[in-house]
C-alpha positions, -999 to +999 in steps of 0.1 A: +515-585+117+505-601+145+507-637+161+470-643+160+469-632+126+500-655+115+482-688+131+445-680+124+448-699+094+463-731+111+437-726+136+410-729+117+421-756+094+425-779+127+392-771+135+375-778+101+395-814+102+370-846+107+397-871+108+429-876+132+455-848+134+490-858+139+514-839+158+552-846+150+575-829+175+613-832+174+618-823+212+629-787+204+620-764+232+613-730+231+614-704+257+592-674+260+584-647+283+544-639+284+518-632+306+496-660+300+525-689+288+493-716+287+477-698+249+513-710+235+516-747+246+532-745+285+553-769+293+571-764+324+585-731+341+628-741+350+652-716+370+682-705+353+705-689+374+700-653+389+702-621+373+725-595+385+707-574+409+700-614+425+667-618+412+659-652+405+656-663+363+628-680+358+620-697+321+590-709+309+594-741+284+563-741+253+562-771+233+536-795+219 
């Protein structure tokens, strides 16, 4: 099972819609680590702290 294959339903049921499509979002954000962060709804990228060989932790933020 794959991502693609979990949304490619939703996908194409937002494409076939004529009318308005509403998006309801509770502010919940979720943090992944990926190559290409902008396919999964990038937000913002925020440091959070260091690891411990000193390398800095960056997080990128995916949301609506």
């Amino acid at each position: 099972m794959t991502e693609h294959g979990v949304l490619a339903g939703h996908f194409a049921a937002t494409a076939a819609s004529e009318g308005p499509i509403l998006i309801l979002q509770d502010t919940t954000e979720f943090i992944y680590g990926r190559a290409q962060p902008g396919k999964i709804g990038f937000t913002k990228t925020i440091k959070a702290g260091r690891y411990n060989a000193g390398q800095p932790n960056v997080l990128t933020l995916c949301g609506c």
